[in-house]
MITOR-386193 format. One record per residue: residue number from 1; residue in three letters; x, y, z of N, C-alpha, C in turn. Coordinates in nm, 3 decimals, decimal comma, always signed. Each point is the difference from the previous one (the first is absolute). Example, Ala and Ser with C-alpha at 12.3 -4.5 7.8 and 13.67 -1.06 7.14 Angstrom:
2
+-----+------+---------+---------+---------+---------+---------+---------+---------+---------+---------+
| pos | code |     nc1 |     nc2 |     nc3 |    cac1 |    cac2 |    cac3 |     cc1 |     cc2 |     cc3 |
+-----+------+---------+---------+---------+---------+---------+---------+---------+---------+---------+
|   1 |  ala |  +1,319 |  -0,569 |  +0,780 |  -0,089 |  +0,119 |  +0,000 |  +0,090 |  +0,120 |  +0,000 |
|   2 |  ser |  -0,035 |  +0,105 |  -0,072 |  +0,082 |  +0,119 |  +0,006 |  -0,077 |  +0,109 |  +0,073 |
+-----+------+---------+---------+---------+---------+---------+---------+---------+---------+---------+
% end
This chain:
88
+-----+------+---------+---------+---------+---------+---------+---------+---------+---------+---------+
| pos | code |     nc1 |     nc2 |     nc3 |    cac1 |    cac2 |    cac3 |     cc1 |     cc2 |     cc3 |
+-----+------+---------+---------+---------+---------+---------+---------+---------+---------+---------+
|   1 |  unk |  +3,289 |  +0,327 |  -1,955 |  -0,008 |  -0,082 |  +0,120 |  -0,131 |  +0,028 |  +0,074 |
|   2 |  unk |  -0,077 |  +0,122 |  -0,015 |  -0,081 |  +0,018 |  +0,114 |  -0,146 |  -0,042 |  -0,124 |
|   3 |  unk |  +0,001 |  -0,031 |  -0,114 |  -0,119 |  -0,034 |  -0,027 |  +0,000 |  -0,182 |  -0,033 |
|   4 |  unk |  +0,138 |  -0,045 |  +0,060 |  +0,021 |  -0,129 |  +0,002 |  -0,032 |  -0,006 |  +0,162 |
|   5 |  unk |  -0,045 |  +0,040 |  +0,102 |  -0,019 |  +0,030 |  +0,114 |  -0,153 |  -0,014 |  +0,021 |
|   6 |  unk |  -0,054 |  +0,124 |  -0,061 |  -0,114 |  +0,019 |  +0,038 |  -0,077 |  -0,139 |  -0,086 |
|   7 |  unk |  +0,091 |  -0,059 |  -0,126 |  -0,087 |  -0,140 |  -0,066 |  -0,003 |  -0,121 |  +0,094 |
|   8 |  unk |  +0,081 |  +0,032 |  +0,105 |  +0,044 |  -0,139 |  +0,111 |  -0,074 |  +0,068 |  +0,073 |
|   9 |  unk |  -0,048 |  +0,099 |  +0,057 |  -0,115 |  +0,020 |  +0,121 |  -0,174 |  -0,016 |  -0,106 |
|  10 |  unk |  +0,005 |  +0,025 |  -0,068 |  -0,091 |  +0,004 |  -0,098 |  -0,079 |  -0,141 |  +0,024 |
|  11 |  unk |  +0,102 |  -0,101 |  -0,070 |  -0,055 |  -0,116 |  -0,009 |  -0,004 |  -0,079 |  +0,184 |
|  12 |  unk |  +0,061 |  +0,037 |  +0,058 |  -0,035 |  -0,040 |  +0,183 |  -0,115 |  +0,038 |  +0,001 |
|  13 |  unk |  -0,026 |  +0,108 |  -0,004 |  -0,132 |  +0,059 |  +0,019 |  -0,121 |  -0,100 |  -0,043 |
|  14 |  unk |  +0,056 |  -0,023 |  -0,141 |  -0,101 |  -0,078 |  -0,043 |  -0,090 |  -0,130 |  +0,019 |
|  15 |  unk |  +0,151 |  -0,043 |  +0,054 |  +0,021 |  -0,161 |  +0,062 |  -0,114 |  -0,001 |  +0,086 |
|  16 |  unk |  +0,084 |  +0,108 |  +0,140 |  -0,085 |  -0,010 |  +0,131 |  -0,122 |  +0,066 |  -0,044 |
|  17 |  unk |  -0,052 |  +0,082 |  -0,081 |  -0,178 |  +0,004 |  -0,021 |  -0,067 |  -0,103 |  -0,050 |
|  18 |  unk |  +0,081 |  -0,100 |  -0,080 |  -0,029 |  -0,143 |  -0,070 |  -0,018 |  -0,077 |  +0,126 |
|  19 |  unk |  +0,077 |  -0,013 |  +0,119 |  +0,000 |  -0,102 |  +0,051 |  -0,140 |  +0,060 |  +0,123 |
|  20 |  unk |  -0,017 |  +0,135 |  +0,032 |  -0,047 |  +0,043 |  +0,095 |  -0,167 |  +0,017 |  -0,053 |
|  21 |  unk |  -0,003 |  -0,024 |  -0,127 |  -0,166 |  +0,044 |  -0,090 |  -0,035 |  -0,163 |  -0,015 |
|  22 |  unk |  +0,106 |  -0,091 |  -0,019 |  -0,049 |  -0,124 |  -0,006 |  -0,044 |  -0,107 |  +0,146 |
|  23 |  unk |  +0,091 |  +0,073 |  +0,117 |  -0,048 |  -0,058 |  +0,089 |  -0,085 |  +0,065 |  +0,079 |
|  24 |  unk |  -0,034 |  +0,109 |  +0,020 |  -0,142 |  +0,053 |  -0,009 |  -0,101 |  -0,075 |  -0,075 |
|  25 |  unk |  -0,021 |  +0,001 |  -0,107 |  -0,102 |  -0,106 |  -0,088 |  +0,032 |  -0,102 |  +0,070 |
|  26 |  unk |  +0,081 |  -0,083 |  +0,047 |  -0,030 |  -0,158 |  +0,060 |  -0,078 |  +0,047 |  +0,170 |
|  27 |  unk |  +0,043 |  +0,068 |  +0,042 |  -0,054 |  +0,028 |  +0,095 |  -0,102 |  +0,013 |  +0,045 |
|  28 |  unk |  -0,060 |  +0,063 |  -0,122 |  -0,179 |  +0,049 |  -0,016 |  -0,084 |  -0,102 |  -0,026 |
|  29 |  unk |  +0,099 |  -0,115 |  -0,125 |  -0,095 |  -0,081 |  -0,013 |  -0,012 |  -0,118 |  +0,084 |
|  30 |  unk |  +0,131 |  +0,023 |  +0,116 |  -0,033 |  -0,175 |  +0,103 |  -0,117 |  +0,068 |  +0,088 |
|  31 |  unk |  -0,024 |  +0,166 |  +0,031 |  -0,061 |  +0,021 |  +0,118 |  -0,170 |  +0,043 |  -0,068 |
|  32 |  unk |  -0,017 |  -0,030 |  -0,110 |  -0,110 |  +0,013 |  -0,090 |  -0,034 |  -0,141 |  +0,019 |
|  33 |  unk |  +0,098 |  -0,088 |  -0,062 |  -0,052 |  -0,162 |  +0,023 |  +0,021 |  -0,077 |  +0,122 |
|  34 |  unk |  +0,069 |  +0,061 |  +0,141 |  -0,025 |  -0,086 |  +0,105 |  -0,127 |  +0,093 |  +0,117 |
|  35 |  unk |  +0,033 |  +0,132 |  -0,055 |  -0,126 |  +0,066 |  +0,105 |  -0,097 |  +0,062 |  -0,074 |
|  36 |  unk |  +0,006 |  -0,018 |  -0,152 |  -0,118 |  +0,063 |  -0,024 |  -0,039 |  +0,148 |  -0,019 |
|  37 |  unk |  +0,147 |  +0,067 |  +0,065 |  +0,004 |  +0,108 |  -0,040 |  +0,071 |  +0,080 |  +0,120 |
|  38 |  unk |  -0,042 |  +0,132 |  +0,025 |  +0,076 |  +0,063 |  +0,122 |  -0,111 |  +0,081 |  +0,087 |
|  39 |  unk |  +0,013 |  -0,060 |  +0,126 |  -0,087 |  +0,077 |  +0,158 |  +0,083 |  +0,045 |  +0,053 |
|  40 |  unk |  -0,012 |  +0,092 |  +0,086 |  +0,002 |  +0,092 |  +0,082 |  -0,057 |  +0,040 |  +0,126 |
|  41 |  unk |  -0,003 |  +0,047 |  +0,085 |  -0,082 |  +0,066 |  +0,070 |  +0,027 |  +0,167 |  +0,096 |
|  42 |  unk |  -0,083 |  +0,029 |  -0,042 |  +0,002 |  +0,174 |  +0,081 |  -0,058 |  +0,035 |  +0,056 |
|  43 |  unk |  +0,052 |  +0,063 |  +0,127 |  -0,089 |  +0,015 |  +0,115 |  -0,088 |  +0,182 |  -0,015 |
|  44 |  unk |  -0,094 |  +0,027 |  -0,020 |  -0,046 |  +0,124 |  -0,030 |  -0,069 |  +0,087 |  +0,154 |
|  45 |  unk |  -0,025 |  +0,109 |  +0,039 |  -0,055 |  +0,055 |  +0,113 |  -0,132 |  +0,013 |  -0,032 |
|  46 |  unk |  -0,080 |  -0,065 |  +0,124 |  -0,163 |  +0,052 |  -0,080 |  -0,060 |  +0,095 |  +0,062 |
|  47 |  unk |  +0,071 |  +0,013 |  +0,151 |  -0,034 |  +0,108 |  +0,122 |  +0,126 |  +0,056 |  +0,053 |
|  48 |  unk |  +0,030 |  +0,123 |  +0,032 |  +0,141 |  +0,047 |  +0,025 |  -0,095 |  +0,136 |  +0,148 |
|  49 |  unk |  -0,033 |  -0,051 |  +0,094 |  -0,090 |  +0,134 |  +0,112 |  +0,066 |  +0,000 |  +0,098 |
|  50 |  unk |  +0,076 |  +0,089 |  +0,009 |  +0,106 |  +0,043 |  +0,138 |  +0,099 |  -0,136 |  -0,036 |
|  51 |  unk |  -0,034 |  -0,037 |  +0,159 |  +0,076 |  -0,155 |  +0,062 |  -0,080 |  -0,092 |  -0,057 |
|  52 |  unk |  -0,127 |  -0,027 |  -0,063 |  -0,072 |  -0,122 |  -0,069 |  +0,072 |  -0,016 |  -0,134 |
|  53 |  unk |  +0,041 |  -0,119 |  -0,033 |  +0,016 |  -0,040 |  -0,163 |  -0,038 |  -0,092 |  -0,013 |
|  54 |  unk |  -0,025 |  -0,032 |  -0,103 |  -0,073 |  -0,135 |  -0,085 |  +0,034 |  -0,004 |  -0,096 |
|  55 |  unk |  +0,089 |  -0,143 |  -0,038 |  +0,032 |  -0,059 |  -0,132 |  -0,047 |  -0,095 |  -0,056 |
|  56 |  unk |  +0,048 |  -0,049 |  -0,113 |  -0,053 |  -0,075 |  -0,076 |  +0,108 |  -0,076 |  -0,062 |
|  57 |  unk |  +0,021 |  -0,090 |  -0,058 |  +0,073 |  -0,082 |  -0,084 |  -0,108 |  -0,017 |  -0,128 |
|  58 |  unk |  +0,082 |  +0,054 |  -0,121 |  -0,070 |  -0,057 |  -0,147 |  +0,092 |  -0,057 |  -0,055 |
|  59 |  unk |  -0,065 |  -0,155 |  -0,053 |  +0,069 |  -0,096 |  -0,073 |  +0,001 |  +0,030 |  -0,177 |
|  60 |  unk |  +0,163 |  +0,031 |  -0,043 |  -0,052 |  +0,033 |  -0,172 |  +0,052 |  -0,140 |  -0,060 |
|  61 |  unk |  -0,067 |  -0,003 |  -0,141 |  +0,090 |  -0,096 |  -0,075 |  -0,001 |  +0,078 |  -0,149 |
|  62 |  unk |  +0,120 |  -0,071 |  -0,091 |  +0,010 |  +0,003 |  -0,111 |  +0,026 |  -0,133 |  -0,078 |
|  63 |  unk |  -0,149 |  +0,007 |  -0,059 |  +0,025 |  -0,163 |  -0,050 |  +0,053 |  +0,003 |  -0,115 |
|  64 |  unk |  +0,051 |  -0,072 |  -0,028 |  +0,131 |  -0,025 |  -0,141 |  -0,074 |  -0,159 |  -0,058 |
|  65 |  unk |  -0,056 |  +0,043 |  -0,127 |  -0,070 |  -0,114 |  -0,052 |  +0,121 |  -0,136 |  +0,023 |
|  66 |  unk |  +0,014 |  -0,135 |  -0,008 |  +0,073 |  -0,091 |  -0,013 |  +0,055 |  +0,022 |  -0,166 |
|  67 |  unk |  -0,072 |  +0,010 |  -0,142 |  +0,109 |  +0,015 |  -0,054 |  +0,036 |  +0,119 |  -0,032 |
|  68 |  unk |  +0,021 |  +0,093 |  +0,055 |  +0,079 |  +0,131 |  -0,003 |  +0,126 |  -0,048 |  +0,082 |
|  69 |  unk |  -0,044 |  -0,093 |  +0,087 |  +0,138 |  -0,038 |  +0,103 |  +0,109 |  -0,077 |  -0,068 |
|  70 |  unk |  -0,081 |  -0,108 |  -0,069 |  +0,087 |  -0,085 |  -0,070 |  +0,064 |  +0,064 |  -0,140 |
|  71 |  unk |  -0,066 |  +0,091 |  -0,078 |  +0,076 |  +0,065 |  -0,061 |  +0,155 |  +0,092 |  +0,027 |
|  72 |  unk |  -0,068 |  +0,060 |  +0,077 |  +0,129 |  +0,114 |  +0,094 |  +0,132 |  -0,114 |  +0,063 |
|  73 |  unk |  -0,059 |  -0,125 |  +0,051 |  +0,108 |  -0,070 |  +0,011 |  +0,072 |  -0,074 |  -0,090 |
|  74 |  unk |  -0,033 |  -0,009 |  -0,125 |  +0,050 |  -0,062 |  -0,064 |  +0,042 |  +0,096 |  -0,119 |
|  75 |  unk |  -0,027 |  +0,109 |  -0,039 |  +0,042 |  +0,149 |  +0,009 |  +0,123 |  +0,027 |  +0,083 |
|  76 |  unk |  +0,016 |  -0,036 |  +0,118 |  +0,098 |  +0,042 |  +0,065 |  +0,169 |  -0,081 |  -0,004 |
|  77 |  unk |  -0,065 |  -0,167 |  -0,015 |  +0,086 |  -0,082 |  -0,035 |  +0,073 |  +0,000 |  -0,154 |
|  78 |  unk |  -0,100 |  +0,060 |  -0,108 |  +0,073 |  +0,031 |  -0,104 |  +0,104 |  +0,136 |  -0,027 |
|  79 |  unk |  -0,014 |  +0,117 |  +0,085 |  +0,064 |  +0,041 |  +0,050 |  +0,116 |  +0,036 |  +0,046 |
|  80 |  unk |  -0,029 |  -0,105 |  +0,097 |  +0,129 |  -0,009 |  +0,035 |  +0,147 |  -0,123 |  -0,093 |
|  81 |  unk |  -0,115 |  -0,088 |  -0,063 |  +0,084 |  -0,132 |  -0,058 |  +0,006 |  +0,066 |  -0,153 |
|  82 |  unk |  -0,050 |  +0,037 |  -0,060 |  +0,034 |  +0,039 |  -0,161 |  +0,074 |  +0,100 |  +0,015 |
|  83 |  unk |  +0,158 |  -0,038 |  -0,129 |  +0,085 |  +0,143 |  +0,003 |  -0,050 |  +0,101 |  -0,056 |
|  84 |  unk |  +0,094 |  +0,097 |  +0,023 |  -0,065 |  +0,153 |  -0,037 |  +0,071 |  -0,015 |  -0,184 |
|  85 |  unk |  -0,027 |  +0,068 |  -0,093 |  +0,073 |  -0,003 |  -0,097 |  +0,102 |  +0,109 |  -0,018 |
|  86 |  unk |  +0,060 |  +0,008 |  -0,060 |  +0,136 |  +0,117 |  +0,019 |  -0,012 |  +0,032 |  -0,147 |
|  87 |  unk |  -0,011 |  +0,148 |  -0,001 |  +0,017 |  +0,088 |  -0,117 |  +0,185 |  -0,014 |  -0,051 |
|  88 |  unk |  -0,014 |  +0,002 |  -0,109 |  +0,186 |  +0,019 |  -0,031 |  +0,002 |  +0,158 |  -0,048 |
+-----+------+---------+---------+---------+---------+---------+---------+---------+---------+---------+
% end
């Protein structure tokens, strides 16, 4: 019973990393193909003297070519839509 157990948590497991690795990949590739990639911004100290401070805001990006995007999304849609095959 308990290795008919751990084969029913086994394959959950599997499911939800199937469903959680494939929609990640769609994710990456709508925000690759509607923004181009991923910004940010962080505010850094450039002067810290007593009571004086002075900041800054720096703008980052990570550009994600367009077809790296469209791959990963369509990567992600197969994924999730093609079955898994089952060992006997």
């Amino acid at each position: 019973m308990c290795v008919l157990l751990g084969a029913s948590i086994a394959e959950e497991l599997g499911v939800t990393a199937r469903y959680l690795v494939g929609s990640l990949l769609i994710v990456i590739g709508l925000v690759s193909l509607l923004l181009g990639g991923f910004r940010w911004t962080q505010q850094k100290t450039v002067v810290d003297i007593g009571p004086l401070k002075a900041t800054t805001e720096e703008h980052k990006t990570v550009p994600i070519p367009p077809v790296i995007g469209g791959l990963a999304l369509v990567g992600g849609i197969l994924v999730l839509v093609v079955p898994t095959r089952r060992r006997a």
